[in-house]
N, CA, C and O atoms as CSV, one atom per row, in Angstrom:
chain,resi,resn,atom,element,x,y,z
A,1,UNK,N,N,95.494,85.091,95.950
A,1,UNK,CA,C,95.079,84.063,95.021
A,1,UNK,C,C,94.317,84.710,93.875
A,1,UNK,O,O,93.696,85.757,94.059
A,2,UNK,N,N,94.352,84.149,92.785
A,2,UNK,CA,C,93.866,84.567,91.439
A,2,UNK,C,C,92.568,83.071,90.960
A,2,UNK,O,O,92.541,81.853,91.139
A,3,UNK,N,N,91.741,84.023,90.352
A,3,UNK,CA,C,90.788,83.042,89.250
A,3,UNK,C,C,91.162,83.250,88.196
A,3,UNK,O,O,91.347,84.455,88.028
A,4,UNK,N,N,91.568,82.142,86.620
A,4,UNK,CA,C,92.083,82.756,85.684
A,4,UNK,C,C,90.748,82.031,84.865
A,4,UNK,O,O,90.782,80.867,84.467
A,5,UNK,N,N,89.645,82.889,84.703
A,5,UNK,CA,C,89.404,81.811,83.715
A,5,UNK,C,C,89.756,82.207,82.158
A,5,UNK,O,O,89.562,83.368,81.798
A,6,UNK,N,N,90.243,81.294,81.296
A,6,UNK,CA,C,90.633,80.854,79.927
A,6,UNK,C,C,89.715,80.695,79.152
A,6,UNK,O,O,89.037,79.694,79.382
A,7,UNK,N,N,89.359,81.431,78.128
A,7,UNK,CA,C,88.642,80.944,76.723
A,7,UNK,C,C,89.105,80.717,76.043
A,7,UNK,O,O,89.636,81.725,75.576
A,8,UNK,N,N,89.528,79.208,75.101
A,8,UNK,CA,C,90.085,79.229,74.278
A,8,UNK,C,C,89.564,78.679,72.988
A,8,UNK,O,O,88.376,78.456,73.224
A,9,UNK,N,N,89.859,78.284,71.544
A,9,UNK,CA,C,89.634,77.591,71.171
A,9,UNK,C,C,89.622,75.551,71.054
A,9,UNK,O,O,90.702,75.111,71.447
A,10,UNK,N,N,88.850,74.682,70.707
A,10,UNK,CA,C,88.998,73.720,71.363
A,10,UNK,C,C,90.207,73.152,70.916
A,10,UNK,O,O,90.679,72.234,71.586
A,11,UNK,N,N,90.882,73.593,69.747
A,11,UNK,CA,C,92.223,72.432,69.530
A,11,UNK,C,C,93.268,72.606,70.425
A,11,UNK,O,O,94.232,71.862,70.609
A,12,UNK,N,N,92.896,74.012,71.148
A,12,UNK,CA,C,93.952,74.231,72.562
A,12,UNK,C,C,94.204,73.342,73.721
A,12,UNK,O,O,95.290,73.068,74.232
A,13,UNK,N,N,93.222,73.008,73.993
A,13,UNK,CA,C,92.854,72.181,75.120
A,13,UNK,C,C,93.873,71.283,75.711
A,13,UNK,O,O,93.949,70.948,76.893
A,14,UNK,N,N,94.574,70.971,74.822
A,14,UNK,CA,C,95.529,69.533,75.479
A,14,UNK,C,C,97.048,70.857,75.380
A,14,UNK,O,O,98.099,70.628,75.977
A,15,UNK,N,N,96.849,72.077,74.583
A,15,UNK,CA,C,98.184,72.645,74.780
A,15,UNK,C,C,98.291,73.319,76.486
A,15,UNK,O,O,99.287,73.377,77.207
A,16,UNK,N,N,96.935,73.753,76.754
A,16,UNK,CA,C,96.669,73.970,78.175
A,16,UNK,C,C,96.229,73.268,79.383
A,16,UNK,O,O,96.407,73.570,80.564
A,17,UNK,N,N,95.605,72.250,78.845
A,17,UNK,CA,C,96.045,71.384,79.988
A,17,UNK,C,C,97.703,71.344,80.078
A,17,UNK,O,O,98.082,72.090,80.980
A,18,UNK,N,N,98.607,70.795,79.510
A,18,UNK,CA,C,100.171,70.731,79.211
A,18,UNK,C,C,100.248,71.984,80.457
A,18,UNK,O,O,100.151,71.755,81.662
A,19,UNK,N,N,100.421,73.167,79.913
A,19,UNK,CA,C,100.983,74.604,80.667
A,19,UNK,C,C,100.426,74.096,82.320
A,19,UNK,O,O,101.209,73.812,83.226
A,20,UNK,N,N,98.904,74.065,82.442
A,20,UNK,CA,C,98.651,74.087,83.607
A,20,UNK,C,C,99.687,72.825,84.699
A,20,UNK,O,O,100.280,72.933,85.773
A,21,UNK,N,N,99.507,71.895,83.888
A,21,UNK,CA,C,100.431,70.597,84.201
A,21,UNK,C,C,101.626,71.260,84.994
A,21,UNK,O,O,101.872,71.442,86.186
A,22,UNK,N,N,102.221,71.524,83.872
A,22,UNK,CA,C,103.758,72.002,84.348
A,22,UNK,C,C,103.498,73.216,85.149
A,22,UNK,O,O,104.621,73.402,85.618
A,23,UNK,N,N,102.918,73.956,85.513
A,23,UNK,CA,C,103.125,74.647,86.373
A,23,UNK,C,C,102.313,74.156,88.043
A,23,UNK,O,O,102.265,74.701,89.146
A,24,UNK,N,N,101.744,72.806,87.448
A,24,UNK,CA,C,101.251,72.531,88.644
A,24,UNK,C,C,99.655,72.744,89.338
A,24,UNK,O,O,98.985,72.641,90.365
A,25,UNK,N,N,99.652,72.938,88.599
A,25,UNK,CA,C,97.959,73.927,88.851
A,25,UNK,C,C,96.836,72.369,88.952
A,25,UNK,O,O,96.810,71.379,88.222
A,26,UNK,N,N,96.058,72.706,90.112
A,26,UNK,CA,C,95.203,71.330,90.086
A,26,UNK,C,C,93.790,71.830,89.889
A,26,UNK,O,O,93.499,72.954,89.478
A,27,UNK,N,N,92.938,70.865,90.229
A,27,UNK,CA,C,91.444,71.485,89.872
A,27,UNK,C,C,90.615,72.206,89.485
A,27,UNK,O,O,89.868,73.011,90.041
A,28,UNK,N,N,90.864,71.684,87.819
A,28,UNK,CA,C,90.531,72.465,86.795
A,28,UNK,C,C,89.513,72.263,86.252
A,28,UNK,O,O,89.344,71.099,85.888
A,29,UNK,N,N,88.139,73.506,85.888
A,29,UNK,CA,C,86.877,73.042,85.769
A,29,UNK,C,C,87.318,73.658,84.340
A,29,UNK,O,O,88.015,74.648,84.120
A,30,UNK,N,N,86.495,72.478,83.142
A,30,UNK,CA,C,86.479,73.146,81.723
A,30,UNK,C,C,84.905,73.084,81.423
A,30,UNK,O,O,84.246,72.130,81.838
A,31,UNK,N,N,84.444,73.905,80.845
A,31,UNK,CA,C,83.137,74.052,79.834
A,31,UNK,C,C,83.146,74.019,78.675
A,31,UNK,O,O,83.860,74.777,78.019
A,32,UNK,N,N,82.532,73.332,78.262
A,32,UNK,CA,C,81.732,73.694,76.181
A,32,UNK,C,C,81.413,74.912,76.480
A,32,UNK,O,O,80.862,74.936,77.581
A,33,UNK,N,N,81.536,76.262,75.853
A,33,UNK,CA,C,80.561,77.252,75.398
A,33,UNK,C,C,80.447,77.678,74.403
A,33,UNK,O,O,81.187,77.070,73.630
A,34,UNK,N,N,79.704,78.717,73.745
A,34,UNK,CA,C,79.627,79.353,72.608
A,34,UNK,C,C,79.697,80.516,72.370
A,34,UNK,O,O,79.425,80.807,73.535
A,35,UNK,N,N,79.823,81.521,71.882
A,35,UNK,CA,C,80.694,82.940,71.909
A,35,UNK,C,C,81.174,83.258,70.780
A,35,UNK,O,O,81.655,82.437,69.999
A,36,UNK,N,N,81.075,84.783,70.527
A,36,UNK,CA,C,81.455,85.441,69.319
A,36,UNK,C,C,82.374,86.467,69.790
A,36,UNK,O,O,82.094,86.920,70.900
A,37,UNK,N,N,83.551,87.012,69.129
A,37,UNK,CA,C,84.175,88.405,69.585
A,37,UNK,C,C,83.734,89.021,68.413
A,37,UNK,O,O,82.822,88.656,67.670
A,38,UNK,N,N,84.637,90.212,68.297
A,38,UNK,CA,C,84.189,91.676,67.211
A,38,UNK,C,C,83.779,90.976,66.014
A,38,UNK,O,O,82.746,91.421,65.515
A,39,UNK,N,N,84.248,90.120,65.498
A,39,UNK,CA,C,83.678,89.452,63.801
A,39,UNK,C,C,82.742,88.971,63.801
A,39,UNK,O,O,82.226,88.607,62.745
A,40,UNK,N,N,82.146,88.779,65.030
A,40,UNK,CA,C,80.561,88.495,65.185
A,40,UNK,C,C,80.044,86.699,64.394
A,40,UNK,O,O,78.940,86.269,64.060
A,41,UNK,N,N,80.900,86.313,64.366
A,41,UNK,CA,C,80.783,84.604,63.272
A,41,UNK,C,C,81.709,85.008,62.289
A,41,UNK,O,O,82.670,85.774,62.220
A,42,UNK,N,N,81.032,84.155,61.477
A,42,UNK,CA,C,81.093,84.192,60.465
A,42,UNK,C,C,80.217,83.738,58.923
A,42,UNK,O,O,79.008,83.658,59.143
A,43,UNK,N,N,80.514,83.501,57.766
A,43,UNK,CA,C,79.539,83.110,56.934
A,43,UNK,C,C,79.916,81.708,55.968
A,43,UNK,O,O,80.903,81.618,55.237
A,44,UNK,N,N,78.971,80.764,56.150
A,44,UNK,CA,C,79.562,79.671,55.306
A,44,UNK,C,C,78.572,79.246,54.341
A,44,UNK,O,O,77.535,79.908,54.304
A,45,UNK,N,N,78.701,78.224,53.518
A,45,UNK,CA,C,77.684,77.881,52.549
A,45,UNK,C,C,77.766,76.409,52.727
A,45,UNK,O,O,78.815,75.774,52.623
A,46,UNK,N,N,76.241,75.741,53.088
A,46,UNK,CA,C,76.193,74.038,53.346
A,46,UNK,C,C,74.751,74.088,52.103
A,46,UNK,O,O,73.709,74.728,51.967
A,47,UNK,N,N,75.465,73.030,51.412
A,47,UNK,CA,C,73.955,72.941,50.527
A,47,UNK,C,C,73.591,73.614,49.639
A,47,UNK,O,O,72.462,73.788,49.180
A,48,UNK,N,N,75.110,74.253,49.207
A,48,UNK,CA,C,74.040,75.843,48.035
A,48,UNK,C,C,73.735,76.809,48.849
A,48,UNK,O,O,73.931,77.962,48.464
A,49,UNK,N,N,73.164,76.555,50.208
A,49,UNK,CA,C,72.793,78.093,50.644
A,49,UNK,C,C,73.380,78.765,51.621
A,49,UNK,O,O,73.696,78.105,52.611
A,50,UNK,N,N,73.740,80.519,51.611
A,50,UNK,CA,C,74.752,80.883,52.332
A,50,UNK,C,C,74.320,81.138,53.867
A,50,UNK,O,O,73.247,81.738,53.916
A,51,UNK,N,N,74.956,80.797,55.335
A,51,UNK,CA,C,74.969,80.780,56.460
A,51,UNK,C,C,74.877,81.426,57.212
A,51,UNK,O,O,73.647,81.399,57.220
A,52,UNK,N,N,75.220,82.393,58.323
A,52,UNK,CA,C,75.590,82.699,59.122
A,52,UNK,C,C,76.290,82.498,60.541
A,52,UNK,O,O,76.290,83.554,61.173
A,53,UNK,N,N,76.596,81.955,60.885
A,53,UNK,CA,C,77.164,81.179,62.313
A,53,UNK,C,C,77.797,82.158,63.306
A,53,UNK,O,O,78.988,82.083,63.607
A,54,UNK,N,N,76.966,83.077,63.805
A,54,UNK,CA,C,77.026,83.479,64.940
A,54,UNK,C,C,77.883,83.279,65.993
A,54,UNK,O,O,78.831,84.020,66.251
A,55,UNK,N,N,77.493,82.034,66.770
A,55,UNK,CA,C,78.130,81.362,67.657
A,55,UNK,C,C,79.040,80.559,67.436
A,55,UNK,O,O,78.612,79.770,66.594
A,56,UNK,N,N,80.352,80.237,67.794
A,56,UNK,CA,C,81.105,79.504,67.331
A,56,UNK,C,C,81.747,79.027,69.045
A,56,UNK,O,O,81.801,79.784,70.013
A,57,UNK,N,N,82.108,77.792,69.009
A,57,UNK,CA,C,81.957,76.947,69.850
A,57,UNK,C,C,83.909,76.880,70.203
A,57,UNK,O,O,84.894,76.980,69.471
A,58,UNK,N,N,83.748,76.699,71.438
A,58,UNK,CA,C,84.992,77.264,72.576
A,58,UNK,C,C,85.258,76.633,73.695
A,58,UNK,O,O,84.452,75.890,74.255
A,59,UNK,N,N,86.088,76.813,73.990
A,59,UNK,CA,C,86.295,76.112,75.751
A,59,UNK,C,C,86.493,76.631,76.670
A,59,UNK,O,O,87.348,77.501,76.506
A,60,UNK,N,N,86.047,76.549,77.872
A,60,UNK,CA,C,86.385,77.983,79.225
A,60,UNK,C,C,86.856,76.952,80.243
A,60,UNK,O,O,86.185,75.922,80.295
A,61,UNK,N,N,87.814,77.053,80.993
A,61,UNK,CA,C,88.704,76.675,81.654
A,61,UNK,C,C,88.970,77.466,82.400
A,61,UNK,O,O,89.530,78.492,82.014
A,62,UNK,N,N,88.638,77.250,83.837
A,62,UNK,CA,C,88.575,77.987,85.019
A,62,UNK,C,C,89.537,77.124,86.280
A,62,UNK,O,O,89.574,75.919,86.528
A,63,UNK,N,N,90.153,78.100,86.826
A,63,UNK,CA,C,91.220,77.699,87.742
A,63,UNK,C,C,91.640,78.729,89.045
A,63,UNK,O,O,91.827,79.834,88.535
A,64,UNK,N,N,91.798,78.785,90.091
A,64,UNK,CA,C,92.297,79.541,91.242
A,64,UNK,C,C,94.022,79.194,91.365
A,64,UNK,O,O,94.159,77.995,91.123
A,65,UNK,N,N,94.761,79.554,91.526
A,65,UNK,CA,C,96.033,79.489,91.902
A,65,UNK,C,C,96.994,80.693,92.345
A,65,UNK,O,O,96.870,81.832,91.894
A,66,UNK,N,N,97.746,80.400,93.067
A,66,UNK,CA,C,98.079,81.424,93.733
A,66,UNK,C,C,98.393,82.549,93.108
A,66,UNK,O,O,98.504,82.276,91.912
A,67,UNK,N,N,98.628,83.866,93.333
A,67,UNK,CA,C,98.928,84.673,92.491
A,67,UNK,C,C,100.354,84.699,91.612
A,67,UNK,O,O,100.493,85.245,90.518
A,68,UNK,N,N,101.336,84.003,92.332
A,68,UNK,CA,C,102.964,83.674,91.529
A,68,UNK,C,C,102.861,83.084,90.238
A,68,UNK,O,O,103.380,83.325,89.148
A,69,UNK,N,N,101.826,82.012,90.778
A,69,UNK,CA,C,101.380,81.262,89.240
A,69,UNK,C,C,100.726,81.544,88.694
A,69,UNK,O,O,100.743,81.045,87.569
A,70,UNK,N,N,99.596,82.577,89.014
A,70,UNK,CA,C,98.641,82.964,88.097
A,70,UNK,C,C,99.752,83.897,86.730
A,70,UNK,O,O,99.513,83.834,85.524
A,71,UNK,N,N,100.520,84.417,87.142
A,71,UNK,CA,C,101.518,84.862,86.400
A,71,UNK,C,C,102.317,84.737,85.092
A,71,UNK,O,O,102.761,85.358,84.126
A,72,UNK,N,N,102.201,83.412,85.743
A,72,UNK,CA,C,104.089,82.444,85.181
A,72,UNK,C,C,102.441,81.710,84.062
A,72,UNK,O,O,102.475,81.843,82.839
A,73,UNK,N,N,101.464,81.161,84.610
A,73,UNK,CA,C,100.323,80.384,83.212
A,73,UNK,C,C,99.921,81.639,82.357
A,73,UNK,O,O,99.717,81.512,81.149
A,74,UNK,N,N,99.794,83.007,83.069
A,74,UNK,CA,C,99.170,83.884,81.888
A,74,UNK,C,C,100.520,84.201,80.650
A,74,UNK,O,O,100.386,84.229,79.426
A,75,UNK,N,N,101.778,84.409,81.445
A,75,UNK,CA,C,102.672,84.384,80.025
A,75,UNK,C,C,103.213,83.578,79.000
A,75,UNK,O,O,103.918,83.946,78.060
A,76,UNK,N,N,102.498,81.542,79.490
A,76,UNK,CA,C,103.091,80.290,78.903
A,76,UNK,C,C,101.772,80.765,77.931
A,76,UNK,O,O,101.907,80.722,76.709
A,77,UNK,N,N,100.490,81.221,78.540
A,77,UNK,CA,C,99.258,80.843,77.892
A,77,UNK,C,C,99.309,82.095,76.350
A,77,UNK,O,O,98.798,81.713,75.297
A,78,UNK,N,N,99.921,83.425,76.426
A,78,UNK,CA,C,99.925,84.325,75.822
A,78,UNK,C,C,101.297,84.132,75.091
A,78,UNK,O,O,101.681,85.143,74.503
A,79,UNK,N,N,102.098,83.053,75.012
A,79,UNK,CA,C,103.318,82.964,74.519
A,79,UNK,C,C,102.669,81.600,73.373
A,79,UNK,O,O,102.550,81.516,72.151
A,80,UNK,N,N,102.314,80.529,74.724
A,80,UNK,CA,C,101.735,79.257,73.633
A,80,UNK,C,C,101.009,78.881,73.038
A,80,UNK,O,O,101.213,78.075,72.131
A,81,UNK,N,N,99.638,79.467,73.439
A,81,UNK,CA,C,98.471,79.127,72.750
A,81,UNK,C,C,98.090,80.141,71.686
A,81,UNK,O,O,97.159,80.046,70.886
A,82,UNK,N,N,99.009,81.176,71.819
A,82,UNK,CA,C,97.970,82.311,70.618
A,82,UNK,C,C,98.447,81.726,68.693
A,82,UNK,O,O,99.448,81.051,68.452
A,83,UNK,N,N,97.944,81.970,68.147
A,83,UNK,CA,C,97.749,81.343,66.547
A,83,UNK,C,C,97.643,83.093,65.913
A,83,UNK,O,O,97.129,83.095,64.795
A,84,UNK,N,N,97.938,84.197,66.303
A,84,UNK,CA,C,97.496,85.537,65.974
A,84,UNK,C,C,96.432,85.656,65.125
A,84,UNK,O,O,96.607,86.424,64.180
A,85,UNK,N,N,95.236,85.028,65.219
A,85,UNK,CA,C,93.827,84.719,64.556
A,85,UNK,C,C,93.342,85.173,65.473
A,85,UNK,O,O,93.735,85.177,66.640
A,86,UNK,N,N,91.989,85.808,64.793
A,86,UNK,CA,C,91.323,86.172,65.444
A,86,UNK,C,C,90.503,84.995,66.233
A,86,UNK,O,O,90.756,83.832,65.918
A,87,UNK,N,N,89.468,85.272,67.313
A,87,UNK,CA,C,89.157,84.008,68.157
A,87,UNK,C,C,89.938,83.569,68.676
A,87,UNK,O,O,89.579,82.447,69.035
A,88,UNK,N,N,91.286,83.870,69.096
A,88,UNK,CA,C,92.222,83.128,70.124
A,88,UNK,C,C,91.404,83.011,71.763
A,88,UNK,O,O,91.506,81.889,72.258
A,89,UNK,N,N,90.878,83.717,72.338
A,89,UNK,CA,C,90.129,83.528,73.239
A,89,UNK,C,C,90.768,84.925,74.448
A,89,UNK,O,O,91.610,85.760,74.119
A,90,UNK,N,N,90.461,84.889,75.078
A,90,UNK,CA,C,90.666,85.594,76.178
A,90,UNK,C,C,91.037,85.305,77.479
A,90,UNK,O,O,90.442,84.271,77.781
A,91,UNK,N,N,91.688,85.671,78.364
A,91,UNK,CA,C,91.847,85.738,79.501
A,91,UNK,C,C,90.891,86.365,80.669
A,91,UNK,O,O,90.068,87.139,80.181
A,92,UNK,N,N,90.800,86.240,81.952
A,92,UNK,CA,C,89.852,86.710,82.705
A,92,UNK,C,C,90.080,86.254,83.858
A,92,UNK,O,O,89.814,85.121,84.260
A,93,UNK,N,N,90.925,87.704,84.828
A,93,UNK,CA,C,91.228,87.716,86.023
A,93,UNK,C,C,90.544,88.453,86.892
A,93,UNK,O,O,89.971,89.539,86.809
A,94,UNK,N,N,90.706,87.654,87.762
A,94,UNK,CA,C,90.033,87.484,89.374
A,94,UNK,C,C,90.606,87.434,90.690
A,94,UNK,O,O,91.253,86.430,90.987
A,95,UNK,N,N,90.415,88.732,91.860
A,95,UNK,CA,C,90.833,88.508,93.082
A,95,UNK,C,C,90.109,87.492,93.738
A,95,UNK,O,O,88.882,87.581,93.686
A,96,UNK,N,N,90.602,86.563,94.332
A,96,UNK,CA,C,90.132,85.086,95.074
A,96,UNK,C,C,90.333,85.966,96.780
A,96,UNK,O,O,91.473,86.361,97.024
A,97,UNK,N,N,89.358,86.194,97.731
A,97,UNK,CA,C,89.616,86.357,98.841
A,97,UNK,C,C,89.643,85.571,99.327
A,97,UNK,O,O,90.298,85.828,100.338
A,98,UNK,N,N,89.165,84.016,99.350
A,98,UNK,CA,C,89.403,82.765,100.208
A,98,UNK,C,C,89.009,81.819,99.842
A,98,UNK,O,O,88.117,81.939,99.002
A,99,UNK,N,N,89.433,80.321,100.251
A,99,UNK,CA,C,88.946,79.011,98.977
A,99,UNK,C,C,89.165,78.021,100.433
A,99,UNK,O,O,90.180,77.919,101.122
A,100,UNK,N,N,87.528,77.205,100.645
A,100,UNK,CA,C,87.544,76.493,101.950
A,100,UNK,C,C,87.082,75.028,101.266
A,100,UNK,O,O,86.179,74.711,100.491
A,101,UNK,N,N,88.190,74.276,101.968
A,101,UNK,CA,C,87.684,72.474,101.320
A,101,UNK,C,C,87.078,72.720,102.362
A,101,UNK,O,O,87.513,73.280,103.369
A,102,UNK,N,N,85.435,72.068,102.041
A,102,UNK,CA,C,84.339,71.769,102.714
A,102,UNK,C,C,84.908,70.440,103.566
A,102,UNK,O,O,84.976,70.536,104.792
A,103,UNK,N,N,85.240,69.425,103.020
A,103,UNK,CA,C,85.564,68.290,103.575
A,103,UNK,C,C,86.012,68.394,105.072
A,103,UNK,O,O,85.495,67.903,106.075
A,104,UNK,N,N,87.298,69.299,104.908
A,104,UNK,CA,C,88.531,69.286,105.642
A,104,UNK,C,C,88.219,70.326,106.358
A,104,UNK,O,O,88.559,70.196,107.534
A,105,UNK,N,N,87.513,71.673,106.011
A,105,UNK,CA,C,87.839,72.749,106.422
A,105,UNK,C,C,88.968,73.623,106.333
A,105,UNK,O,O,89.002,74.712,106.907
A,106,UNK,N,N,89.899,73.165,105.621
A,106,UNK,CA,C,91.396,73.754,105.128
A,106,UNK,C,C,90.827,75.447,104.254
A,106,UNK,O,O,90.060,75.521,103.293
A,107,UNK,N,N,91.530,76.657,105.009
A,107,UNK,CA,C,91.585,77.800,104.253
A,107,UNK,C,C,92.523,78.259,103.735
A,107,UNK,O,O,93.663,78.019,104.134
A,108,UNK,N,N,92.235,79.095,102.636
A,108,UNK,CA,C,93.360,79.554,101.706
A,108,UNK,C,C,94.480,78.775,100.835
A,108,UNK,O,O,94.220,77.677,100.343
A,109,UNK,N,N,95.625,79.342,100.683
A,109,UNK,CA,C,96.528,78.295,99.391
A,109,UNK,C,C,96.615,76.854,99.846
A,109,UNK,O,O,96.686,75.942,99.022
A,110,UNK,N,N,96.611,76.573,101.566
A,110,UNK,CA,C,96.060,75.273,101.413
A,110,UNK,C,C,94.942,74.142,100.936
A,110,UNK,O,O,95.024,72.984,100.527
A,111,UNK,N,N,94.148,74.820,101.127
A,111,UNK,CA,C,93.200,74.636,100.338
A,111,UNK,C,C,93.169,74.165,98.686
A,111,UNK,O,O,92.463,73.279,98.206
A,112,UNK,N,N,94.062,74.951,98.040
A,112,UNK,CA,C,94.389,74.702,96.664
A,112,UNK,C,C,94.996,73.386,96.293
A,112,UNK,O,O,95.285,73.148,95.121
């Protein structure tokens, strides 16, 4: 099993929910965050005076799925969502050694 978590930008959001959809993928935790890569912000002007904006605001989308699919979403996600701009977001993989519904007690891909 794989953790993929996703940074993306927010107008992505409904293109990845979509991917995860179709491939099936369930229980999906998303976050607001904020984050800069190498361009570090950028610079704007509100008011006459010039900015800085550092942080620029993102979405992280975290998911476990088996490793077949962790696969088949990283090449829909690197095929569909990229805009070749910078800030496209990143990927971020993870070995999953085991995933237990508390409820049930169910281990591993059942579990999923």
């Amino acid at each position: 099993m794989k953790k993929l978590e996703i940074v993306i930008r927010n107008e992505k959001l409904e293109d990845l929910q979509k991917i995860l959809y179709d491939c099936k993928a369930n229980d999906i935790m998303i976050s607001h965050i904020r984050g800069y890569d190498n361009k570090r912000g950028y610079k704007t002007i509100y008011r006459g005076a010039e900015y800085n904006v550092h942080l620029l605001p993102k979405i992280k989308v975290e998911i476990v799925v088996p490793s077949n699919v962790a696969d088949v979403i990283i090449q829909k996600v690197l095929k569909e969502i990229s805009t070749d701009n910078y800030d496209d977001g990143k990927i971020f993989i993870y070995n999953v050694e085991d995933v237990i519904i508390i409820r049930t007690s169910e281990h591993g891909e059942d579990a999923l």
